[in-house]
C-alpha positions in Angstrom: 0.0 0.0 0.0 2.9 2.3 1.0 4.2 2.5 -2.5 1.0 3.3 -4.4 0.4 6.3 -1.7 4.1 7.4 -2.9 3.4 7.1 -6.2 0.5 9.4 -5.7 2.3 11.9 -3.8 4.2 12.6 -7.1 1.5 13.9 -9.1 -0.2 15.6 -6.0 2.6 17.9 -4.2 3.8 20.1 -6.6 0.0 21.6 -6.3 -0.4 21.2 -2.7 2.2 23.0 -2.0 1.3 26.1 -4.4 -0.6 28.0 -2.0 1.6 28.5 0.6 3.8 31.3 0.9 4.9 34.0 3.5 3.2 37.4 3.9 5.1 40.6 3.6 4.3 43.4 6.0 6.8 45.8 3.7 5.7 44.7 0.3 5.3 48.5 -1.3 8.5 50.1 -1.9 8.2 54.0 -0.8 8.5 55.3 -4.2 5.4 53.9 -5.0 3.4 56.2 -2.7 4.9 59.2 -3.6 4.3 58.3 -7.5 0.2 57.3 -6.1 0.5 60.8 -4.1 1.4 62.5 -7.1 -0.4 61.4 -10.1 -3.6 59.7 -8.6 -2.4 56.4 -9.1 0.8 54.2 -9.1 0.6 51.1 -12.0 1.8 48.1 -9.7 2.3 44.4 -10.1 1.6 42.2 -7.6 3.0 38.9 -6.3 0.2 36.9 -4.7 1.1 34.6 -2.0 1.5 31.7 -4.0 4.2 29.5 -5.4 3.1 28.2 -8.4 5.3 25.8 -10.9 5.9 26.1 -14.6 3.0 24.7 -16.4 5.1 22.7 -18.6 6.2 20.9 -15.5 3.0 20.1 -14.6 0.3 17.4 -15.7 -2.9 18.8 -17.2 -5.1 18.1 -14.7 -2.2 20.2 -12.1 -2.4 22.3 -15.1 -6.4 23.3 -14.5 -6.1 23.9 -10.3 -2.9 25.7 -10.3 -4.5 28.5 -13.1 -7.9 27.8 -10.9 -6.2 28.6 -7.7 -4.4 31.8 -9.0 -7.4 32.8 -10.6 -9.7 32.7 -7.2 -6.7 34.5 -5.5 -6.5 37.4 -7.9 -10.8 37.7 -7.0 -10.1 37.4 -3.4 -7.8 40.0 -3.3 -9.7 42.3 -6.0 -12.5 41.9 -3.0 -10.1 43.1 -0.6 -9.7 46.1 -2.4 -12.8 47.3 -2.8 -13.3 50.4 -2.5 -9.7 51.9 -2.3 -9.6 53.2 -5.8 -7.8 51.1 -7.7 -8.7 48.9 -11.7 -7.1 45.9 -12.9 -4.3 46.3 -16.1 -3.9 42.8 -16.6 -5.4 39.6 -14.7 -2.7 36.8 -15.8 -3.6 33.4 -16.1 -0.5 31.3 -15.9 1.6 32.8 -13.2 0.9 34.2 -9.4 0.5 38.0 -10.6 -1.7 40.6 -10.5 -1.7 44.0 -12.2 -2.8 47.2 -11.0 -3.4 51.0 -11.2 -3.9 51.7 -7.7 -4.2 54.4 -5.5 -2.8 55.4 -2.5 -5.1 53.8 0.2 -5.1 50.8 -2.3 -1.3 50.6 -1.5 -1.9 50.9 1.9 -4.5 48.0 1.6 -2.0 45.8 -0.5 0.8 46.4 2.4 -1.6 45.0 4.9 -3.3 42.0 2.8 -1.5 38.4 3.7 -2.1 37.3 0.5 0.3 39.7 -1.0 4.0 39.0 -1.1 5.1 41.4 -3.1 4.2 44.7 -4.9 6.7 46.2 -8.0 6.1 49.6 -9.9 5.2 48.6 -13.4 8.1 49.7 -14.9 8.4 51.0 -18.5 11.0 49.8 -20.8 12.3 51.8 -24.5 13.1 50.1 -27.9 17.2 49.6 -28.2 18.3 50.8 -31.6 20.9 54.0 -31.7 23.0 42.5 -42.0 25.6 41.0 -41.8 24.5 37.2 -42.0 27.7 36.0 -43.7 29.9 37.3 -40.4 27.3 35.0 -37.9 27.0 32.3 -40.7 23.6 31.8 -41.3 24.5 31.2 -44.8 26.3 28.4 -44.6 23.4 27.3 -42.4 21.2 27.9 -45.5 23.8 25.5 -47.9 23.4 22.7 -45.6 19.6 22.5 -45.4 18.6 24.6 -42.7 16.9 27.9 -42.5 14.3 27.6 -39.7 11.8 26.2 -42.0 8.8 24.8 -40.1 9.3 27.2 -36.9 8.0 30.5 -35.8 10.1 33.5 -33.8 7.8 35.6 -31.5 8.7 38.8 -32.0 7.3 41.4 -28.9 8.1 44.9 -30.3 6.5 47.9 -32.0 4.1 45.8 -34.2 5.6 44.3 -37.4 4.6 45.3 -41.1 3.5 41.8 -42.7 2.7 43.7 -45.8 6.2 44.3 -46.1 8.0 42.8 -49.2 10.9 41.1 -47.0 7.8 40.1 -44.5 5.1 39.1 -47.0 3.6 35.6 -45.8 5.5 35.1 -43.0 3.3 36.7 -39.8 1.4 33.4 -38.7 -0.2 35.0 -35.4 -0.8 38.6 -34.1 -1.6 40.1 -31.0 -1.6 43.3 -29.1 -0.9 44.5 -25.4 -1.0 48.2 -24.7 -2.1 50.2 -21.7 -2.3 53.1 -23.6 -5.1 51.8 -25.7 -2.9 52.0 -28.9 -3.9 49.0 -30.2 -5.1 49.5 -33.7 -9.0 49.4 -32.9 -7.8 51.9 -29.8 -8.3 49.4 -27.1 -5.9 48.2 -24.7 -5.9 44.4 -26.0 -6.5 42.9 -29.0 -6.0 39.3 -30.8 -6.0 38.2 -34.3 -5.3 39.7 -37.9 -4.5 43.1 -38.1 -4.1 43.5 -34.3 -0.4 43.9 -34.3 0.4 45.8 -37.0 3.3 48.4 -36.7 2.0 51.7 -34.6 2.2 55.1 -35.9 2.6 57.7 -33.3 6.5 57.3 -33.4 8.1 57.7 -36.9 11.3 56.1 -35.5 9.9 53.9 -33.1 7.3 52.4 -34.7 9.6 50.9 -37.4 11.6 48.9 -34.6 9.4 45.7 -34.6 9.4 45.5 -38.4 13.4 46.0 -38.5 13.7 43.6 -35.7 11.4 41.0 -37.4 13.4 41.7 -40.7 17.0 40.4 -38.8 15.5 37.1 -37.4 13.1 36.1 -40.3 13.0 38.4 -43.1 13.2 37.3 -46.7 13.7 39.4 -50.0 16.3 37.8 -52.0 15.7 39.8 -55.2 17.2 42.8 -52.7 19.7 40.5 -50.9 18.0 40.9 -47.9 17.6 37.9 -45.9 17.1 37.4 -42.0 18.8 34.8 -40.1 16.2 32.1 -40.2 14.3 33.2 -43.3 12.5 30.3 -43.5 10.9 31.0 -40.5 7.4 32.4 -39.7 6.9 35.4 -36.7 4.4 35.2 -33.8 4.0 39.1 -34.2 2.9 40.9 -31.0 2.9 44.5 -30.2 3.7 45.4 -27.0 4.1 49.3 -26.8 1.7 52.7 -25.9 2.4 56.2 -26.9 4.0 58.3 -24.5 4.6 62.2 -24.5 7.0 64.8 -23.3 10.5 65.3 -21.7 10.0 62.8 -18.9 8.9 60.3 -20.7 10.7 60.3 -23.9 14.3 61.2 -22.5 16.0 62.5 -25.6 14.1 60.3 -28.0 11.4 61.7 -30.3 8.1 62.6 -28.8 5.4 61.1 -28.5 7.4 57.8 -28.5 6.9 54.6 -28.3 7.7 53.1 -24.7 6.2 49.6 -23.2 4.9 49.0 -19.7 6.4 45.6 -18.1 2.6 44.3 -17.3 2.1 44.4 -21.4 5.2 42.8 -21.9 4.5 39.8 -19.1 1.1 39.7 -20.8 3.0 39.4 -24.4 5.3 36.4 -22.9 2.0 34.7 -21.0 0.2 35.0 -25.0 3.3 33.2 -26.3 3.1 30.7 -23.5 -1.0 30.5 -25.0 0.1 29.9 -28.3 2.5 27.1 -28.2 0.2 24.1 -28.2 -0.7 25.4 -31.8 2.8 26.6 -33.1 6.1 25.5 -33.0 7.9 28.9 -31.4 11.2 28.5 -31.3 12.3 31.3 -29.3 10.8 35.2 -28.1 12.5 38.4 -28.8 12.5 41.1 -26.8 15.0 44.0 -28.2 14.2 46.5 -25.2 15.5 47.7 -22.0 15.1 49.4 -19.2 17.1 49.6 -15.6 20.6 48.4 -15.4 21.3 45.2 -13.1 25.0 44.2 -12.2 23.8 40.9 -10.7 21.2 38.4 -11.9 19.8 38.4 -8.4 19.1 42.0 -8.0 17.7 41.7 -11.7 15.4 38.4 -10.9 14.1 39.9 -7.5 12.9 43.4 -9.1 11.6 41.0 -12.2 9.9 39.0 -10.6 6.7 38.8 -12.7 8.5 38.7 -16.1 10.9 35.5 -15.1 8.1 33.9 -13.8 6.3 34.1 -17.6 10.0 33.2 -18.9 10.3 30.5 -17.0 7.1 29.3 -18.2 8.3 29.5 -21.7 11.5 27.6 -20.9 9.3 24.6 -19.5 8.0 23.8 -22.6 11.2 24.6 -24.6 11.1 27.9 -26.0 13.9 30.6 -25.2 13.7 34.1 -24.4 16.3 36.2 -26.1 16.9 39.8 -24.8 19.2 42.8 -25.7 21.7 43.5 -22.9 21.6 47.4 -23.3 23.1 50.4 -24.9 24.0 52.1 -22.0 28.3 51.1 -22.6 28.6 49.6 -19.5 30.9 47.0 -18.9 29.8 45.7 -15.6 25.8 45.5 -15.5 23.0 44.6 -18.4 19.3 46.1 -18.8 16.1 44.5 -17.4 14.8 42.3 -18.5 17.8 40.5 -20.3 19.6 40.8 -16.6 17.2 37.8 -15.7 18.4 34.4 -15.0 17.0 32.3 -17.4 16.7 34.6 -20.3 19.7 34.7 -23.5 21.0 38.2 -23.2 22.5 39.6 -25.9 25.5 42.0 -26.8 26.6 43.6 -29.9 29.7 43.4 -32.3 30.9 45.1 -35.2 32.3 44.2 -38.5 35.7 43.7 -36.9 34.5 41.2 -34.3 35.1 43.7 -31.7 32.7 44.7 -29.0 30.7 47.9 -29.9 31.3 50.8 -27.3 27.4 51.4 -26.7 26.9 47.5 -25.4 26.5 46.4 -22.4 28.6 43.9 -21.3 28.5 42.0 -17.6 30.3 38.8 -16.6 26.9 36.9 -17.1 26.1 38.2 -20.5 25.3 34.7 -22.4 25.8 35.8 -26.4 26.9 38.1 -28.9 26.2 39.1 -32.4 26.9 41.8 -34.7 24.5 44.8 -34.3 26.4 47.9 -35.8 25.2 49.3 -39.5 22.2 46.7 -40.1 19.9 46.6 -42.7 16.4 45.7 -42.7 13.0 46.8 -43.3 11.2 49.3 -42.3 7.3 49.4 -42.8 5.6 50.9 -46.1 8.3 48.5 -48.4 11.4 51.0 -47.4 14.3 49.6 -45.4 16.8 51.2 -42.7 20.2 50.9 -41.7 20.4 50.8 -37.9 22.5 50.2 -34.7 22.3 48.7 -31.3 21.4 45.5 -29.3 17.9 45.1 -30.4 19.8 44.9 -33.8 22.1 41.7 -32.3 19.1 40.1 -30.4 17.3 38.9 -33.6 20.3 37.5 -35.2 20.3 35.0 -31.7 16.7 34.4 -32.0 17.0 33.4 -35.6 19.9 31.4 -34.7 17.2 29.4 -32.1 14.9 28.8 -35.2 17.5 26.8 -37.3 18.9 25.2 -34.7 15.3 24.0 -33.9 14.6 23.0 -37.2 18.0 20.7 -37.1 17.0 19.3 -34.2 13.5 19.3 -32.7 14.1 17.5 -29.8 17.1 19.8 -28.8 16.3 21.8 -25.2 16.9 25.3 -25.2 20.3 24.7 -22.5 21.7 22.4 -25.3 21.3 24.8 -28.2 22.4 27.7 -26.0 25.3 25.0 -25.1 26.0 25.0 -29.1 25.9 28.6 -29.8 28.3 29.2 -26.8 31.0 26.4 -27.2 31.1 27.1 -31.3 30.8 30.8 -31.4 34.0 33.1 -31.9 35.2 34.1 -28.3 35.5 37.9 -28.5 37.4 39.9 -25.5 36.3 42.8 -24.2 38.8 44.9 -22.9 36.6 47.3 -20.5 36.1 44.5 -18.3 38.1 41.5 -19.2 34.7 38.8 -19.9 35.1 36.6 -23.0 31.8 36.0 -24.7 31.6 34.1 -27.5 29.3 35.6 -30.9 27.4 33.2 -32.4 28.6 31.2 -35.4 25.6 29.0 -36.6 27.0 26.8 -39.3 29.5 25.6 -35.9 26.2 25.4 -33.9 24.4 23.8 -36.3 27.0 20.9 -36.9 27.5 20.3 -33.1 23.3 19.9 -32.4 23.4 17.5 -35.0 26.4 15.4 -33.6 24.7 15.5 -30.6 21.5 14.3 -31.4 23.1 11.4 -33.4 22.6 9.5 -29.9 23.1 10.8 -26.1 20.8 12.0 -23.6 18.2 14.4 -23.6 17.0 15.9 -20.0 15.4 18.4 -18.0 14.9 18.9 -14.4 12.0 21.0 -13.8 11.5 21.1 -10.3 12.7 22.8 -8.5 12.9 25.6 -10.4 16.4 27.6 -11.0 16.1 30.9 -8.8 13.0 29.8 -7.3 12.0 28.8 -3.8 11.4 25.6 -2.4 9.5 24.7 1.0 7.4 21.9 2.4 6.6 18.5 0.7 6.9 19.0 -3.2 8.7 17.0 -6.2 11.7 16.7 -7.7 10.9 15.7 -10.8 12.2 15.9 -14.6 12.0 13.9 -17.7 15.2 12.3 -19.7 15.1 9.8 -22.7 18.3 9.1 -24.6 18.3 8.8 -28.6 21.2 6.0 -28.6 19.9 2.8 -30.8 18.9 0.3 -28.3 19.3 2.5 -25.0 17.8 3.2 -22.5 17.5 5.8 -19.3 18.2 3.8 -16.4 15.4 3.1 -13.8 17.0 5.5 -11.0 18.4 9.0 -10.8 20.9 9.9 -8.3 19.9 13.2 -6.7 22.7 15.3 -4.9 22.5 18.7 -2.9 25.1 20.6 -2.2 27.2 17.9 -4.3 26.4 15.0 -1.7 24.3 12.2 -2.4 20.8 12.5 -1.2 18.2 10.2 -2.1 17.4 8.3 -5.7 13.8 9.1 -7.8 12.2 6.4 -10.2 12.6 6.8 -13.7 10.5 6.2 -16.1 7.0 7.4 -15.9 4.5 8.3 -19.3 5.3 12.3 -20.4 3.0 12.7 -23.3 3.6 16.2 -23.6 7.4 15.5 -23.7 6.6 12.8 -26.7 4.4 15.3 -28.4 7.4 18.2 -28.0 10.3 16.3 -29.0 10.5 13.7 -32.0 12.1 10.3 -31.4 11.4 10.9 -27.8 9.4 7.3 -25.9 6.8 8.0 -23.8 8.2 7.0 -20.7 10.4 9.9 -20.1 9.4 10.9 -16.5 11.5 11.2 -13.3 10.2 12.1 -9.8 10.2 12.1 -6.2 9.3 13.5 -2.8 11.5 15.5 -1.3 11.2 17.3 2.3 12.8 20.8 2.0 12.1 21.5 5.7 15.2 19.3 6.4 17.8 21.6 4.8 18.5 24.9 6.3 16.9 27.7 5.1 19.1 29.7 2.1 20.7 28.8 -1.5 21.2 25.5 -2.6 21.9 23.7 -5.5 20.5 20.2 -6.3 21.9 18.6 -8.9 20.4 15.0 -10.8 23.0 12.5 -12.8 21.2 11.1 -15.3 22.4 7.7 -16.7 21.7 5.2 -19.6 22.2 2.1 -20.3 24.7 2.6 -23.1 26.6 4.1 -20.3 25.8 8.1 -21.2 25.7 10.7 -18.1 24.4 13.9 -18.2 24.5 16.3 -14.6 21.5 18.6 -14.8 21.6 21.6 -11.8 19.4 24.2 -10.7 20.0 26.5 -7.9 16.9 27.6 -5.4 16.6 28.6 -2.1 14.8 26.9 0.5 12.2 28.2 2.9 10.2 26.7 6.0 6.9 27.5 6.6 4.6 26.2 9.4 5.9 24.7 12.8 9.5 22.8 12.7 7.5 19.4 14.1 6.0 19.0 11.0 9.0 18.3 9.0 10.8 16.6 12.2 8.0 14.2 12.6 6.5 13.7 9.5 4.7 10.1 9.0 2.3 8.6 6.4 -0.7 6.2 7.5 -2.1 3.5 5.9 -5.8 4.8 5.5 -7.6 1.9 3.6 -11.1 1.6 4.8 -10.5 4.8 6.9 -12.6 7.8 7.2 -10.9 10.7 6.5 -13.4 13.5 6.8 -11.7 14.9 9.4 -8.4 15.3 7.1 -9.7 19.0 6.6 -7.8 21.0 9.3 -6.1 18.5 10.7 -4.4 19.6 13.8 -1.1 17.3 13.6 0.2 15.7 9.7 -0.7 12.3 10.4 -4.3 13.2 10.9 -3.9 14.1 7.2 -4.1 10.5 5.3 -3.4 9.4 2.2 -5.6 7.1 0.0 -9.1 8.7 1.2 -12.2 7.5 -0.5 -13.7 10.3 0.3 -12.5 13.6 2.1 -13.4 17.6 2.5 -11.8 19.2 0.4 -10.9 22.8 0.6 -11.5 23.4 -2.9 -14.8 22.1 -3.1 -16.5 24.2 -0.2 -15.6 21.8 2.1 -18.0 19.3 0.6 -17.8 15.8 0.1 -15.8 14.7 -3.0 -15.2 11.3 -4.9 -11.5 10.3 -5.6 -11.5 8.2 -9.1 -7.5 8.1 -8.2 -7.8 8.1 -4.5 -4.2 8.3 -3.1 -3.8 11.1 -4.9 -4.1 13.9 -1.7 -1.9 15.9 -0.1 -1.7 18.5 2.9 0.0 22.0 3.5 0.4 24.3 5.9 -1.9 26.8 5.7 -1.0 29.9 7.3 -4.2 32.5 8.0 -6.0 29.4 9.7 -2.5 27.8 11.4 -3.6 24.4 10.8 -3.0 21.5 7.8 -5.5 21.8 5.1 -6.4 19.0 2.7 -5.4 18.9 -1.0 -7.2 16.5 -3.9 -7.4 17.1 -7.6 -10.7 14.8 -6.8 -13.8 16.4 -8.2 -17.1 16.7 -6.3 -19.7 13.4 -7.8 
């Protein structure tokens, strides 16, 4: 009985453990006020108090109640608000955040509400502009059969011209995000044709999305003008809202175009929408906005936007960002300062860094971005400069290495572009970063996936914060004639062994995203992050086959306790067959909490009887407001 009660415990805790985080007294920064004093209101996002997993990590049913959970804690805490003064920007479906134009008893409100963990300004963030495909080798690319045919590129920027003669045919999908109401029917959102075509406020501006989407994609041979992957379709989404005046604009032209972090989160979460029904290969974003010289600073202020990126990267598509064309050698923009994204610098002719990029010791890529040409819309083209120039060389880069090989995961083709790219010195700071060469790439994705091992480990998540009960858990299959992923993974932390998760359970969604790829592809286990002390750790899993392959997959996270220290000292399961568990609901000590319930109250139900068709799968978390163990099923009432 004990083993089929573990076995449920896999599928059950990365959701039971969702809802549980700590409140912060301090959650609005100062500034925040005195913008809410000044203007009326202050445009916020908010971190509700709940940790919630990648969705690609998830199973669909996990899927359904994590978006259900988020969804009933954005209404609670629109109900707590009530009449402070306050409207909601964007409700997102997909991750823990909430955003807001609020006033200033609203962000008194949010400092006091426990399910609020965190508030940032809603920050906004300029284009960053000031072909050379032989230099990057995307030709070569071309010759030997690859050009990102079959894939899309997302492009989140000023709209893109599909009209355009270097475009024509190739926007698949179109969208629009603006809190300025500057989509084109004047609204603040908008989906399908027509909806992101380029704005028109900005001369200068609103020609940066169709340049951009000209680099990565573009095609117009009879002008020798040919993007990286110009094979490729774009995922065209405009992102921006017309600003005015010195504050604003800073120098640039005026009105300009300027985007607010909320549409951009909402750009990435539409992406994240749009996979099942394209194959996106990566997202560009070839903007900026505050400079970061660490990736913690940047992912802590970020929040909200890694969160949707991380999202992406569970179900294998990058997110490539411009570093920033500020010239400093020692700290990158937001958001391409965040963790898990590709940042981006830029190179000229001569393979030397330009002086306007940004450059830090964790910059992952360059390319060139000095004197490019691509289109602009209304058929005319531009010559232009910067790190949104380099981005969409990378992003292209993403498409053909897709093409190549399907089942390659974003780390390995980021592996490729960084291990065959040109290293290039910087001398303002010392850092070697290589610009990509994709014919080199392109060769060393396909040696790889001539056999070897294909993994990810999902949970938990790199930067993010584990506590209570919850999963390890992963897939890996290997592409080796007659191999196979052995039936255990070693899983170390802090480098010393720890305990060993079963390998390998059914991953459809893995199948479906990766050709060549068995069904049983799933690792997991239960792992109690109670017993390490609280801080940064790294957990590492080895991965082996039986053809004798390896592969180490790490993540880094830090680890929080939450509810009494007895409950992770004295933790025990029960055998509960036959038992009657009604009294699971909060339960005063975890083994009053049991496992294998035929039927339970369940706290998402209304505390109503439920009827498990899986019944083992249940779990129990600490719930803080109430100071007691509350009940977890993905049961549904009869």
């Amino acid at each position: 009985m004990r083993s089929a009660l573990v076995v449920g415990w896999l599928a059950a805790w990365t959701i039971a453990f969702s809802g549980v985080a700590s409140a912060n007294p301090k959650a609005v920064p100062a500034s925040l006020h005195r913008i809410a004093e000044a203007n009326g209101e202050a445009r916020v996002i908010v971190r509700l108090a709940q940790i919630a997993a990648p969705e690609g990590a998830l199973t669909a049913s996990q899927r359904r109640h994590q978006r259900e959970v988020i969804a009933a804690t954005q209404r609670s805490l629109v109900s707590d608000l009530s009449g402070t003064g306050f409207r909601v920007t964007h409700a997102y479906s997909t991750i823990p955040y909430l955003a807001l134009a609020v006033s200033s008893s609203g962000l008194d409100a949010l400092e006091r509400l426990s399910n609020v963990v965190g508030v940032e300004e809603d920050r906004v963030f300029h284009p960053i502009l000031g072909y050379d495909i032989s230099l990057v080798q995307a030709d070569q690319a071309w010759a030997a059969g690859s050009d990102g045919s079959g894939w899309d590129v997302a492009i989140l920027d000023t709209g893109v011209d599909g009209t355009h003669p270097m475009l024509a045919g190739k926007v698949v999908s179109e969208s629009c995000f603006s809190a300025g109401n500057n989509c084109p029917d004047g609204s603040s959102s908008d989906l399908g044709p027509g909806s992101a075509v380029p704005c028109t406020y900005a001369s200068s501006g609103c020609g940066h999305g169709t340049f951009v989407a000209g680099i990565a994609a573009g095609n117009w041979p009879s002008q020798g003008l040919e993007g990286v992957a110009k094979g490729a379709g774009i995922v065209a989404i405009q992102i921006f809202s017309r600003f005015t005046g010195a504050s604003a604009c800073s120098g640039q032209e005026d009105p300009c175009a300027l985007a607010y972090g909320s549409d951009i989160i909402a750009g990435l979460e539409r992406v994240f929408v749009l996979a099942p029904s394209f194959k996106i290969a990566a997202v560009n974003l070839s903007l900026g906005g505050q400079e970061f010289s660490t990736q913690s600073a940047c992912d802590t202020a970020n929040s909200a936007t890694k969160a949707a990126i991380d999202n992406l990267l569970s179900v294998g598509i990058a997110t490539v960002i411009a570093s920033g064309n500020d010239g400093d050698a020692s700290a990158l923009e937001e958001p391409g300062c965040i963790s898990s994204a590709i940042s981006v610098g830029s190179t000229n002719a001569s393979d030397q860094i330009s002086s306007f990029s940004n450059s830090a010791s964790f910059l992952s890529l360059l390319a060139p971005g000095e004197n490019i040409t691509s289109a602009f819309p209304g058929g005319q083209v531009a010559i232009g400069s910067g790190t949104s120039a380099a981005t969409p060389h990378v992003t292209g880069a993403f498409a053909i290495l897709r093409e190549k090989m399907p089942s390659a995961s974003v780390t390995a083709i980021t592996n490729a572009l960084e291990s065959t790219g040109l290293p290039i010195h910087d001398a303002r700071n010392g850092v070697v970063t290589p610009r990509i060469r994709v014919s080199p790439a392109l060769a060393a994705i396909a040696s790889a996936g001539s056999g070897g091992i294909t993994a990810q480990l999902e949970t938990p998540v790199n930067g993010g914060i584990a506590s209570g009960i919850s999963n390890v858990q992963g897939w890996a299959f290997t592409t080796t004639p007659g191999a196979s992923i052995e039936t255990l993974v070693q899983i170390l932390i802090d480098g010393a062994p720890s305990i060993h998760v079963p390998c390998c359970s059914d991953r459809a969604d893995v199948q479906q995203r990766f050709s060549g790829a068995p069904l049983t592809t799933g690792f997991a286990g239960v792992f109690n992050w109670g017993l390490l002390t609280p801080g940064t750790h790294t957990l590492s899993a080895l991965v082996q086959s039986t053809a004798g392959e390896s592969k180490t997959l790490s993540t880094t996270f830090t680890s929080v306790r939450v509810g009494p220290a007895s409950f992770y000292s004295n933790l025990q399961w029960a055998d509960a067959s036959g038992k009657d568990c009604t009294t699971v609901n909060n339960a005063s000590t975890p083994n009053e909490a049991l496992l294998s319930c035929t039927n339970l109250l369940s706290t998402e139900n209304g505390g109503g009887q439920v009827s498990c068709a899986t019944p083992d799968r249940v779990g129990f978390f600490w719930d803080s407001p109430s100071q007691s163990f509350r009940a977890y099923t993905d049961c549904v009432a009869p």
